[in-house]
N, C-alpha and C positions, 0 to 999 in steps of 0.2 A: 309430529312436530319437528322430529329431527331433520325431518326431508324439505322440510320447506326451510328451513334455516339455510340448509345449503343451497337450495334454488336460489334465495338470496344474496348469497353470498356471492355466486358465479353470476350473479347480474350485476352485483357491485363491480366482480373484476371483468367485465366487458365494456366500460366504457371506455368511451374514445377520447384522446386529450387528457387522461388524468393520472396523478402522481397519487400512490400507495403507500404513506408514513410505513417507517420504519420502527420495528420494535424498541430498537436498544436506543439509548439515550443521545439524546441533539449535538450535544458536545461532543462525543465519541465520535458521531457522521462528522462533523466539521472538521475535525482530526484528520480523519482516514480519507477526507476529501480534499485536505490544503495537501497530505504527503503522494497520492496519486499526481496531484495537480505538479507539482513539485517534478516527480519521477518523471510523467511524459515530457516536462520542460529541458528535463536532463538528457533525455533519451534523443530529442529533435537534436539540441543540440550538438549533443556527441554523434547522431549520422552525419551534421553537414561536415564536421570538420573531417569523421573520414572517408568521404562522399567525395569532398575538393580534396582530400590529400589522396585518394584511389585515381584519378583523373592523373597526377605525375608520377605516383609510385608502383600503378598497377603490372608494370612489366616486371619489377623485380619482385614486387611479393607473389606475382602466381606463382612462378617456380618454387614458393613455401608452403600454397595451401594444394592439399589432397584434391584430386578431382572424385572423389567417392561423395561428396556433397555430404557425407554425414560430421556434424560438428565434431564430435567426438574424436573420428579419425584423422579429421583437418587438424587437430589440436595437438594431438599425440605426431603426426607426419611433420610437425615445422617446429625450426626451435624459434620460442618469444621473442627472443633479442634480439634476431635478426630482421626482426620486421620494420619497415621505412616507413608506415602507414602513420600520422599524425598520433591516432589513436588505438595504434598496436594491433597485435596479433586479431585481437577481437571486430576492430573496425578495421581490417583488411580481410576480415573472413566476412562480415555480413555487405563492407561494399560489394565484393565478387561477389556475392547470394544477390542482391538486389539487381545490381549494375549489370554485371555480364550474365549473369543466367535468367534475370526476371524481366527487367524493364529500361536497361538502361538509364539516360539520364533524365528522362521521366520518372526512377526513382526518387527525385529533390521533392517531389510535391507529397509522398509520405512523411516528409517532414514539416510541411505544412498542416495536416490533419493530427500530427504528436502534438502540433504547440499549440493549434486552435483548443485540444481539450486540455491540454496545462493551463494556459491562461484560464480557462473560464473553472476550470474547479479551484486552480489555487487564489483568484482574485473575486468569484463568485459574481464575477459579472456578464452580463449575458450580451454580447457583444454584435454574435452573428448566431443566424437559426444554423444548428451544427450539421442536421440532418441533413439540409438541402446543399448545404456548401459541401460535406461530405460527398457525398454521390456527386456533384458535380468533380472533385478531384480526383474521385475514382476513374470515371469517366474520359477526361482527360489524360488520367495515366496511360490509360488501354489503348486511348486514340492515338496520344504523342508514340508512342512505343509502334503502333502499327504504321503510321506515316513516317518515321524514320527507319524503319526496316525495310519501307516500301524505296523510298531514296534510297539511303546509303548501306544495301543490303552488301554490297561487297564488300565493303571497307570492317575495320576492325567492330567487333559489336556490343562497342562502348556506348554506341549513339543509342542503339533499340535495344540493345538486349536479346536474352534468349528468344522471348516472349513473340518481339517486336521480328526479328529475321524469321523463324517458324510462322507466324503467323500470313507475313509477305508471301512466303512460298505457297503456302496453303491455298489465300485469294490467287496470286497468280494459276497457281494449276487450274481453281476450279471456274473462271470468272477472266483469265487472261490481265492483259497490264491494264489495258483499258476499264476492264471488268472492276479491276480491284482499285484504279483510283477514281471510279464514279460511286461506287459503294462508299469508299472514306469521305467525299464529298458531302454524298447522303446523308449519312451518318449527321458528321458537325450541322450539317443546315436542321434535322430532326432537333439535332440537341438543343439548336436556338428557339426553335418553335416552340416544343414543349417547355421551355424555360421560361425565357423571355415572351411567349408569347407574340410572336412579331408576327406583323401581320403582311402578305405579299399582295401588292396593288399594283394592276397594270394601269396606268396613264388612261384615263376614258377618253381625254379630249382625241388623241390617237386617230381612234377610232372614230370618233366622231367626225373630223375632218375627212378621211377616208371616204365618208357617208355621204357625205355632203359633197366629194369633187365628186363622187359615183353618181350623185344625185345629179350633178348639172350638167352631168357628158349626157347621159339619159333622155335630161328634155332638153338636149340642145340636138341630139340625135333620133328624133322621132321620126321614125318610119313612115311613110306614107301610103300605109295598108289603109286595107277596107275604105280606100277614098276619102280620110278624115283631114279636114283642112289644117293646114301648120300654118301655126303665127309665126313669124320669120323674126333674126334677130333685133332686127331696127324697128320693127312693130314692137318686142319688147319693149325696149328700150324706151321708148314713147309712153306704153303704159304705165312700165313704172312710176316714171316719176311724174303721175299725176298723182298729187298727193291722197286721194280717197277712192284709188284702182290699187289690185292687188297685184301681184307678181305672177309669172307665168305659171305657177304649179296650181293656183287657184283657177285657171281660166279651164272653160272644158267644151275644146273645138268640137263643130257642128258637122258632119257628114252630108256631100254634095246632092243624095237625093231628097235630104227636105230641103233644101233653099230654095228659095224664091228665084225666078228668070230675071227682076232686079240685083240679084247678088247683093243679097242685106248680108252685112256681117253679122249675126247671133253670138252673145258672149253672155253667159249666167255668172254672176259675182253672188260673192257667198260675205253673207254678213257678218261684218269683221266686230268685238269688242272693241272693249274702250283703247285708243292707241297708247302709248308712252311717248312725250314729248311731241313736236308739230308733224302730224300725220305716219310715225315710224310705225312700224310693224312688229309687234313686241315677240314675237318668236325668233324673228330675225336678229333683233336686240338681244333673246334669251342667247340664241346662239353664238352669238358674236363677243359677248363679253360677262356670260356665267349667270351663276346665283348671285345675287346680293349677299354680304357677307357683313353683318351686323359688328362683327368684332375686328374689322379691318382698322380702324381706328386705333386701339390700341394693340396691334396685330404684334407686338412683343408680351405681352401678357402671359405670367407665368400662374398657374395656381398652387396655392401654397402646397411643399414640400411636407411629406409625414414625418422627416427629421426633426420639423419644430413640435413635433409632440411627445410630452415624457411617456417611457415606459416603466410600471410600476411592477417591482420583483411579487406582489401580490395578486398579479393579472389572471394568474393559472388557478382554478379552481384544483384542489386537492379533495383527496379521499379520505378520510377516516373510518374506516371499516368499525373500529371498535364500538364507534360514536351512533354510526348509523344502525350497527346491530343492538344498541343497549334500546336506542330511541324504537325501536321497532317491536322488541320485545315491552315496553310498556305502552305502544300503542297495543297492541293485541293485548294485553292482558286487561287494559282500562275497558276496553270494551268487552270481554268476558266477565269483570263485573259486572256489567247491564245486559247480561246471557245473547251477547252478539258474537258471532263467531265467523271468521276471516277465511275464505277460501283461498285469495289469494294475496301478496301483497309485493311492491316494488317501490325504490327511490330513484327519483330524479334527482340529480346534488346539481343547483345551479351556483353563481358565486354570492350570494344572500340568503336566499332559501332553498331548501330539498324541500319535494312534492314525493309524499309518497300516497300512491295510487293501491288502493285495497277493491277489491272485490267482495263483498258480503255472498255468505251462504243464501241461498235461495230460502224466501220466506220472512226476510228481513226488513224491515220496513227503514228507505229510508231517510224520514224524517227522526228516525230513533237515533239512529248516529248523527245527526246534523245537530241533531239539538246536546250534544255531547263536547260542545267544542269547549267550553270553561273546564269541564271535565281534563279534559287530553290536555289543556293547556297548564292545567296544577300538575298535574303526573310526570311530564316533560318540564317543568319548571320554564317556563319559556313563555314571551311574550308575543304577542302578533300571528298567534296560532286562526288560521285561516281554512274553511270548511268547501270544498265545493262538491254541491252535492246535487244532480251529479256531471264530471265532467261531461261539456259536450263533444260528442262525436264520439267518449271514447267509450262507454257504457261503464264506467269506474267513477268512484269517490275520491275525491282529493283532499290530502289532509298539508296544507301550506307550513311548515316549522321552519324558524329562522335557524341559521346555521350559527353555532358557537363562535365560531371566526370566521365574517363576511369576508370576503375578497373584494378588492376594487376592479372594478369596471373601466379602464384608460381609456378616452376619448381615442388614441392612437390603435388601439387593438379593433374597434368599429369601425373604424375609419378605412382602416387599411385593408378591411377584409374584401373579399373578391365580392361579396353580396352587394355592399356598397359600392364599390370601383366600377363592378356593371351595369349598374343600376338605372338604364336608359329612360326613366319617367321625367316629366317634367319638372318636378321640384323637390328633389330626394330628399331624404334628412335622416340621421340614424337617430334611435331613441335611449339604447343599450342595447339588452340581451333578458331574453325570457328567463324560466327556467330550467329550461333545457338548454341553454347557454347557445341560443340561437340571436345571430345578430339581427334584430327587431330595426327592419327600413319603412319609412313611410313617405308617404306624397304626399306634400300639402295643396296641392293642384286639385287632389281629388278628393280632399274632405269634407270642405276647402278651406274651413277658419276650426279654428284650434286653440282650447279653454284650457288655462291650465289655471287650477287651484292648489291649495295647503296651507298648513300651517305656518307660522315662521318658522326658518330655518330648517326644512326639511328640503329644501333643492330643488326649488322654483327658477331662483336667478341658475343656478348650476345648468338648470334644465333649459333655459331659455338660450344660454351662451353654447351650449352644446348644439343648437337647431341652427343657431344663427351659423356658427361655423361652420358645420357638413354644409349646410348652403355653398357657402362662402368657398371650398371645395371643388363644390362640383357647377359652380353657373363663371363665368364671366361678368363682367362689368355691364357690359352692353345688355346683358340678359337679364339683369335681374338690381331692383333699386328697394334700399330697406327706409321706410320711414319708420325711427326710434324716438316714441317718447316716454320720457324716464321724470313721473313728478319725485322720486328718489332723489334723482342728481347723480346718484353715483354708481347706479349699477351697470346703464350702460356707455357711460362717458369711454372707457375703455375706446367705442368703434369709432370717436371721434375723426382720429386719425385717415380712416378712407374717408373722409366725407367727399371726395371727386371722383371717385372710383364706385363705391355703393350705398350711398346715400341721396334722401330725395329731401329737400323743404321749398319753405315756400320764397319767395328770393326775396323779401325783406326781414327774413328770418338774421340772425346776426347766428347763432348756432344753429347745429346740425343734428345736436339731441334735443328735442324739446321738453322744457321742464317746466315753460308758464302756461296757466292752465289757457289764459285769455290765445295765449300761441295756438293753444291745443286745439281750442274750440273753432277757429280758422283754418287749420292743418284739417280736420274733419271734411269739415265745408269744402273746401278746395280737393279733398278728395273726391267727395260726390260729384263738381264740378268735369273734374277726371274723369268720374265713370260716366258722367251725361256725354261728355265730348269722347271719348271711347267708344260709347255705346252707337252714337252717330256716326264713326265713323264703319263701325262691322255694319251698318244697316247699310251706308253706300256701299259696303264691299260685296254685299248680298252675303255674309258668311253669319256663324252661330255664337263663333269662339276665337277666342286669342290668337287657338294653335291654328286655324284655320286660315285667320286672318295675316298670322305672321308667315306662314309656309305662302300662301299668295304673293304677299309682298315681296319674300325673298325671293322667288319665281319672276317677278317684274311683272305681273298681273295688274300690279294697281301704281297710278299715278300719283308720284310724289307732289307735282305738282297743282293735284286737284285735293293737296291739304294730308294726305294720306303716308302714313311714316311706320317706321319698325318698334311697335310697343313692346317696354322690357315689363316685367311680373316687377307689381309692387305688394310688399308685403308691409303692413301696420304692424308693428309691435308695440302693445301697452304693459311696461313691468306691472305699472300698481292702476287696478281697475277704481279702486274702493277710494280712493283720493281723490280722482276725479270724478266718480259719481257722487260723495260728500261736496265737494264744492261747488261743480258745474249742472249735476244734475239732469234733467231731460237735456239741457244742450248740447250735452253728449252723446246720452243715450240713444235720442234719435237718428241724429246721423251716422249711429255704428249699427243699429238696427239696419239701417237701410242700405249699407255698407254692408252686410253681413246676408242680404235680400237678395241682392242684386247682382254685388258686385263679382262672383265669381266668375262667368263669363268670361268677363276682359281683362281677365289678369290681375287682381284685386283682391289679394288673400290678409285674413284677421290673425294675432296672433297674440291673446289675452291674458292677461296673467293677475290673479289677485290672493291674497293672504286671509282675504274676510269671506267666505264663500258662505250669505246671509244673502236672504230671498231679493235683500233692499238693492243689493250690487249685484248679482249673478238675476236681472228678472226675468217674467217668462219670453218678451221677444228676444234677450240675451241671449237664453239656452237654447230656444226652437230653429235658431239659425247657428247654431255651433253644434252638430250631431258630434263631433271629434273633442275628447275632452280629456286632460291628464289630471288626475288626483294623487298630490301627494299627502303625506299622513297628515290626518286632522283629526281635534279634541273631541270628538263626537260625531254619534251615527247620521244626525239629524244635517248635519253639514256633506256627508257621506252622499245622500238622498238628495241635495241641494246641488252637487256638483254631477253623480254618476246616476241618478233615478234608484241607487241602490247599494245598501249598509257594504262596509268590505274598508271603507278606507281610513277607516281609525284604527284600525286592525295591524296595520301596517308600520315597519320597524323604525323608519324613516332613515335620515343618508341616503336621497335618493331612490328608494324604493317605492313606488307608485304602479296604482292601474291605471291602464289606458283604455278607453269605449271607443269604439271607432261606429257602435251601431247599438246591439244588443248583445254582445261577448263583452266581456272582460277579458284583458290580457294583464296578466304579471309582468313588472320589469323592473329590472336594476336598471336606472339609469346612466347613462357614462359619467363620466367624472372629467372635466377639464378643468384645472386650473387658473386664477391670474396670470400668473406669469405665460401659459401655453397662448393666452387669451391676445396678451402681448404681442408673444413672439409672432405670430399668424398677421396682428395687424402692420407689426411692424414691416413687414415681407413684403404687403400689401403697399404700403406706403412708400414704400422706396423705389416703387416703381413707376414707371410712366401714367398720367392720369390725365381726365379730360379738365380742361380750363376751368370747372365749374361743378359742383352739384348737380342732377336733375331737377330742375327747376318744374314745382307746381302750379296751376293756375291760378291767378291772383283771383280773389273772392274780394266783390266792394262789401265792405262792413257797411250796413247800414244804421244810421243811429236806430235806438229805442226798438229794434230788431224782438230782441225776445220781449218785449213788453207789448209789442204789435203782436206778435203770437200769442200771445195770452189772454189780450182782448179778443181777438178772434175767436181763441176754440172756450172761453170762458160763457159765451150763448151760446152753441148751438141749434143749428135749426132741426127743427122737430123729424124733418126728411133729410137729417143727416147721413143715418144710414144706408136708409133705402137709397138714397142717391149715387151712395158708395157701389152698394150692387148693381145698379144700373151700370154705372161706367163702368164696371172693372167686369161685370158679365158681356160687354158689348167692345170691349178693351180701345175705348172714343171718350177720352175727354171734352165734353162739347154741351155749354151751355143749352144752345136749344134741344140737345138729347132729352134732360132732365126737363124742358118744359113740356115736350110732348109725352115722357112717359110718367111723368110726375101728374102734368095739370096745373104746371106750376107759372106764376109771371115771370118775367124777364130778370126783373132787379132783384126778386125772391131767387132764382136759381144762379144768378151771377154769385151773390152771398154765400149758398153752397158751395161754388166753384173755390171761391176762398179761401173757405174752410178747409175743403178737401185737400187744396194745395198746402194749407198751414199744418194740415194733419200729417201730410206724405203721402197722399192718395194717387195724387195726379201733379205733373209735373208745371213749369212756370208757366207764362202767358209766352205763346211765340207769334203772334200778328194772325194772320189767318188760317194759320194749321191748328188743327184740335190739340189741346194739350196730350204733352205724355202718361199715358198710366201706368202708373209705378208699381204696381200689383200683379201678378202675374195672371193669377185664379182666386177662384171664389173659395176655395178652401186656407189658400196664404190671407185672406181677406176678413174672414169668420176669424181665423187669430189673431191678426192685426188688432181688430175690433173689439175682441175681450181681453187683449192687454192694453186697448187705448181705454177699456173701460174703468178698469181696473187702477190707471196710472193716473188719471184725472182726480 
């Protein structure tokens, strides 16, 4: 028993990032860390002034200090009072230690590193990361000291120091003069890279133009080998500018012995795509004037700064060895009451909960420990004790315990992290941090719609202002437009502020948050209207997808002119689901259903958020188009099973702490934590800067009167081959009245009444003249569940 106790313990002390409380009491450390704090303040101090007073007075105190470099004999060789040094005997021996034998006046920046850690122990504020700015000062010492030995190695060696003229001599001998200032060169450019990160870009267009004169000396110097005929430069000239002839590198001259004794000119033209503007050649355009560049418009566009986000002195997850050894010992003993016995065991300490990860002896059954978890959770006195049993991938049991003192999760510590900053997918967004204290990124591109549920006040809105911002982050204006509606009123009025920068309504909207439901139910509409007209235009583009369709575009592939523009990602946000399904009912429901169907594709992502998670407002078309869903803690398992298909989230401690299903895993998370005021500060940043004249404006949708009461007479008979009809069209994916009479058997005016239906259902799309209607259905499997939640909702 003893040996595994210390296994544990030396797992404890190998983690990375964690602070080790100390034995002796809090107020005692606070002491011993305001007077250290104090002393280094003292210490900077006292070098500059005999630092600047060794620069005038160093000529008369050498002759006072021993050149034996030991303190002792410098102190007994010189009398005190004769020393000129601002700060006496003592700051005229350690300036000569630093200055002339170590680093010269490169020594100033040691006193830079004395008062970095005075301020921060005696003020306890964490001002700069010490580690990093350390080693960069270090760094700089060594360098400034070897490039001024490297200059002014002759001169007195105030400037370099010992350090600095030895070291010159050294590179010179081994490397020469040249040798030894391409090495210091190296060097600072290395130190940038790895710091800063910078990135070295040679100019492409350079080259490109290179390419291009090389290209046209080429065929303007075509050899007249193998007897191949040359179009000459005024026969160019003539082709070109026939508007629907290509340019010389398309033509491909004929050789003298097939021609004809007529002398026919032979010319093969290669079939050109769709042109840009009246007859121009879109390669030639590509080349002449680039990409398209979506954000040229507001081409001064900054994204918000990680300065407007607070940092909380609770950010850093801490250890408590004592805590974690007492909790471990009464997990093993709780289950040696029920004659279970532990081969192995470990903790994860995240900043909410520690997982700790046991192994059972071989022979142990484990649904025997699973069904233990009321058990373990009296014995640890602790609430929100969570079992997973067993974890996947790892062949281990997880035992979830809230930690006595959570730590907060700062929006600014996910944010800032390099996981996120890298993070090249199309629509990033941070969620928190696991329990492994790993920053948790997601894409809502590839979900593509995303449920979040709980309880009140467990960090829903927290959770939504948190997605919305890492967006807000990482997209531009031009890329990305949020439709927000809020029947609250107040949770997300906050984004009001951009509304011309990233906000979309419909343009006789008078607000930019929408809070009336009659708004709401139009905003819907007008979105599907969006995805119809979206969707026509990738069909003209022959493409599948957004990304597809927007990389073409910026290419110059597709003409602006024939209706075809740069779609930015619009995301739906609904704070509260449950208000609008009480009032508006299917007039909702349906068009987010088919929003949630459809619309991923062309840039049209869901982002749902409700407090009642009850079968009435979460239904099954709801869920079967939202596979991505966040649960935060709620009063019961049965609402658990309503949000995630699976018990676990009433379990949960709340403040933010929720599982996420992206599929069939659960993942743990501490959510971030962003603030109103951070909420603010970001929009504000936003707003002060340059914006486009207007909102994105949606397509206008004619309201038509008695609209839902026309629906209702409709799907209130249906016709007996209602469904079958359905299968018909969506197996054969043809909208088309006479379909259903030839494979039905049916009359004219009988399957026009289907046709009806089907459209009032969301089968198939409106009447377009004499194209077969759209079918809104993908397959026959989306179709089968369409059809027993239209049975069901009737």
């Amino acid at each position: 028993m003893a040996k595994k106790s210390n296994t544990f313990k030396n797992t404890t002390q190998k983690k990375k990032n964690k602070t080790v409380k100390f034995p002796y009491p809090k107020k005692s450390t606070e002491k011993i860390t305001k007077i250290l704090g104090l002393f280094f303040l003292m210490i900077s101090l006292f070098l500059f002034f005999a630092f600047t007073s060794f620069l005038f007075t160093w000529k008369f105190d050498q002759s006072l200090i021993s050149d034996s470099g030991a303190i002792t004999n410098s102190f007994n060789a010189i009398k005190p009072h004769l020393a000129r040094n601002w700060a006496g005997v003592v700051g005229a021996f350690f300036s000569h230690l630093f200055i002339c034998r170590w680093f010269g006046i490169s020594s100033y920046l040691f006193i830079a590193i004395f008062f970095l850690y005075g301020f921060k122990l005696l003020f306890e504020i964490k001002v700069l990361k010490l580690r990093k700015y350390v080693t960069s000062i270090l760094f700089f010492i060594f360098w400034f000291s070897s490039v001024l030995g490297f200059l002014f190695h002759k001169s007195v060696g105030l400037l370099a120091g010992g350090f600095g003229v030895n070291s010159q001599f050294w590179l010179k001998g081994v490397l020469g003069s040249f040798g030894a200032a391409i090495f210091l060169l190296f060097a600072i450019i290395v130190y940038f890279i790895v710091v800063f990160n910078i990135k070295i870009n040679f100019p492409e267009d350079i080259f490109q133009k290179f390419k291009n004169l090389g290209k046209l000396k080429d065929e303007s110097l075509v050899e007249d080998t193998d007897e191949i005929e040359i179009i000459d430069k005024n026969q160019e000239e003539e082709i070109t500018d026939e508007p629907n002839l290509k340019t010389q590198e398309e033509f491909h001259p004929k050789s003298d012995e097939k021609k004809e004794s007529d002398d026919i000119d032979f010319q093969i033209e290669k079939v050109q795509e769709q042109d840009i503007g009246n007859g121009g050649n879109k390669k030639e355009l590509f080349e002449e004037i680039g990409e398209y560049d979506p954000r040229l418009d507001l081409s001064n566009y900054k994204h918000p700064t990680i300065e407007l986000l607070k940092e909380y002195e609770e950010d850093e997850v801490k250890i408590d060895e004592v805590e974690l050894q007492e909790r471990k010992e009464l997990i093993v003993q709780t289950l040696r009451n029920y004659a279970i016995e532990i081969d192995k065991i470990k903790a994860s300490v995240g900043s909410t909960i520690t997982l700790y990860e046991i192994v059972p002896v071989a022979g142990v059954r484990i649904s025997k420990i699973k069904n233990l978890e009321d058990d373990i959770a009296l014995s640890l006195s602790a609430l929100g004790i969570r079992i997973i049993a067993p974890i996947p991938g790892r062949g281990t049991i997880g035992i979830e315990v809230p930690n006595t003192k959570p730590e907060i999760v700062s929006i600014k510590s996910v944010i800032n992290s390099s996981k996120f900053r890298d993070a090249d997918s199309e629509l990033p967004f941070v969620l928190g941090k696991t329990i492994s204290n790993e920053v948790y990124i997601a894409d809502l591109a590839k979900m593509p719609h995303l449920l979040i549920a709980g309880a009140t006040g467990q960090g829903k809105s927290v959770g939504l202002n948190v997605v919305i911002a890492s967006l807000l982050y990482k997209k531009h204006p031009a890329q990305l437009k949020f439709v927000l509606v809020d029947p609250k009123k107040v949770e997300l009025s906050l984004f009001q502020n951009i509304e011309n920068h990233f906000l979309a309504k419909l343009p006789d909207n008078k607000d930019s948050i929408i809070t009336d439901i009659s708004q709401v139910v139009d905003t819907l509409h007008s979105l599907t209207a969006e995805m119809d007209l979206r969707y026509q235009l990738l069909k003209n583009a022959k493409v599948k997808n957004i990304v597809e369709y927007n990389s073409k575009f910026v290419s110059r592939k597709l003409n602006p002119n024939n209706g075809h523009k740069y779609l930015p990602y619009i995301i739906l946000v609904i704070d509260e689901l449950a208000d609008l399904m009480m009032t508006a009912g299917k007039e909702v429901e349906m068009p987010i259903a088919r929003l949630a169907q459809l619309a991923r594709a062309i840039g049209i992502h869901l982002i749902i958020a409700t407090q009642r998670p009850s079968v009435n407002i979460i239904t099954g078309t709801i869920k079967a188009n939202f596979p991505a869903r966040i649960a935060f803690k709620v009063s019961a398992a049965v609402d658990s099973r309503t949000i995630l298909d699976s018990k676990g989230a009433e379990q949960l401690v709340g403040r933010g702490d929720m599982l996420f299903s992206s599929g069939s895993d659960l993942t743990r998370i501490q959510c971030a934590f962003i603030d109103t005021p951070e909420v603010e500060e970001i929009v504000n940043f936003i707003s002060k800067q340059q914006s486009y004249s207007s909102p994105h404006f949606l397509p206008e949708v004619k309201s038509e009167g008695g609209t839902s009461d026309g629906l209702e007479d409709i799907l209130d008979d249906l016709d007996a081959h209602f469904e079958d009809a359905a299968r018909v069209i969506v197996q054969n994916q043809q909208g088309s009245t006479s379909l259903l009479q030839r494979r039905l058997k049916l009359g004219y005016n009988r399957a026009g009444r289907i046709i009806d239906q089907l459209e009032s259902a969301g089968v198939v799309g409106p009447f377009e003249g004499s194209k077969a209607r759209a079918v809104l259905i993908p397959d026959e499997y989306a179709l089968e569940q369409f059809l027993n939640d239209f049975r069901n909702n009737r």
